[in-house]
Each structure stands twice: as C-alpha cells, then as structure tokens.
N, C-alpha and C positions, 0 to 999 in steps of 0.2 A: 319946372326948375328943380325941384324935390329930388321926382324920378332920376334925371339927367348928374345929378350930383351923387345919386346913390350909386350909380352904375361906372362914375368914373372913379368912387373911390371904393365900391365891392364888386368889383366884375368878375372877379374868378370866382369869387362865392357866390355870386350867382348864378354863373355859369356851370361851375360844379354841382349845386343842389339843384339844380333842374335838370340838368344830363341824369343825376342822381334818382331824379323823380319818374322821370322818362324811359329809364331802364327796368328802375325798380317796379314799374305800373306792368311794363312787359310781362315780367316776371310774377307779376301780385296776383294774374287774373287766377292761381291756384286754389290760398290758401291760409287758414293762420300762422303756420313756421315761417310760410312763405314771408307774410307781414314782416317778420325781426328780418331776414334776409334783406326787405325793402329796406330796413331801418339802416342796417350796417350800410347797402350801397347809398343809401344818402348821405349819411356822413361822411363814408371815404371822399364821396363827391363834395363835400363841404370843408375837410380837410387838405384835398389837395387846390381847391379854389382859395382857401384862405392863405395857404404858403404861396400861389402866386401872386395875390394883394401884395403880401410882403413881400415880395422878389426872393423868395427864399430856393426858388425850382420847383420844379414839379413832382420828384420823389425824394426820400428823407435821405441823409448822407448817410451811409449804414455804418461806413468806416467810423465814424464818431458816435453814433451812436453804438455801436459796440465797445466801445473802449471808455464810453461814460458808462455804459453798464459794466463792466468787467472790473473797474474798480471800482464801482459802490458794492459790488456783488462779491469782491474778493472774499474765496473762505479765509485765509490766511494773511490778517491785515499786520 
C-alpha cells in the first residue's frame, strides 16, 4: 500500500530519477568527471519529474523566467 501511494503521488520523480540513473550508468562506465556528469543528469531527471508531480509541464517557462531575472538583475533600478 506504501509503494502504491508513493507512486501515485511522486511518479514523475520517479520516473525522472531513474531515466536519470539509467542514462547516467550508460554514461558512468568511464570515469570520475564522468560521476558529476551522472549527478547533473539525475537531477535534471529529478527536476523535471518533480514539475510534472506539480502539473507545472515538462520545461521551465523561459519567457518568465527571463523577465523575473531582468528585473531583479536590472543595472539601472
């Protein structure tokens, strides 16, 4: 029951940290830089799994996010 309630309320994070993992092992059998390489693609895979949890989509809005950056970043406030 545990499992089955974890999976209906983190599916996309799990599903992204294991695509993550599964990619990343591909990739691992090199090296140690290799390793942080692993790291970054598990995360991406764990960030876009946890914006699907949220129904947020599956890539970040960029038009907004550049426009919250642009004005906290303004030189001339």
């Amino acid at each position: 029951m545990l499992w089955k309630e974890m999976w209906e309320s983190h599916r996309g994070r799990i599903v992204g940290v294991t695509g993550g993992v599964l990619f990343g092992i591909v990739y691992l059998v090199s090296g140690f830089w290799d390793m942080l390489f692993f790291a970054l693609v598990v995360f991406i895979g764990y960030i876009f799994g946890k914006r699907k949890d949220l129904h947020q989509g599956s890539l970040p809005q960029w038009k907004e996010a550049v426009q919250r950056l642009s004005e906290k970043w303004r030189p001339f406030k």
